[in-house]
C-alpha positions as CSV (number, residue, x, y, z in Angstrom):
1,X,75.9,-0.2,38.1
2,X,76.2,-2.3,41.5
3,X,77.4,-5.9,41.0
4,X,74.1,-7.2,42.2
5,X,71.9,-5.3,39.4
6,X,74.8,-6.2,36.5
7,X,74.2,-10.3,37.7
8,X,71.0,-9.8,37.4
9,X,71.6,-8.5,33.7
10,X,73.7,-11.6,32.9
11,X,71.2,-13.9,34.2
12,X,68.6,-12.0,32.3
13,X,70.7,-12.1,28.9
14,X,71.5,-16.0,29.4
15,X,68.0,-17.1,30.5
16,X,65.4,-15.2,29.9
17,X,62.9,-14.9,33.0
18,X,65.3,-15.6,35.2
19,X,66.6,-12.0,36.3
20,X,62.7,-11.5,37.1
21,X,63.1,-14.4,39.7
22,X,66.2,-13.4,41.2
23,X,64.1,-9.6,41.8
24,X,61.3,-11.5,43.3
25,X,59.3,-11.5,40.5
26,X,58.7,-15.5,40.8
27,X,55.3,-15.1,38.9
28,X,56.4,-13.3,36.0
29,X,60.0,-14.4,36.4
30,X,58.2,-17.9,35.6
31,X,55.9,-17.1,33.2
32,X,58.8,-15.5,31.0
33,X,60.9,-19.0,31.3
34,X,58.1,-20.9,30.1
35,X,57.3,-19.1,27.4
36,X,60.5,-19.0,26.2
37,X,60.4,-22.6,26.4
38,X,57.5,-22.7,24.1
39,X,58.8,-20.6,21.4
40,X,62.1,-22.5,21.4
41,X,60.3,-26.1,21.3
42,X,57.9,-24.7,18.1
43,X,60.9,-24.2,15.7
């Protein structure tokens, strides 16, 4: 695995959405984050 796709992974595991964004996914990359914001806030 190259360094660039194993940050990606950490980023991913530590904020969810986020590994989306830093592939250029900002759309979905978003939507994930802010969903995950959602779920965490109805507990």
């Amino acid at each position: 695995m190259k360094r660039k796709e194993f940050e990606v992974v950490l980023w991913s595991i530590a904020l969810p959405g986020f590994g989306q964004i830093l592939n250029q996914q900002i759309f979905k990359g978003t939507l994930l984050s802010l969903l995950e914001l959602l779920v965490k806030n109805n507990d």
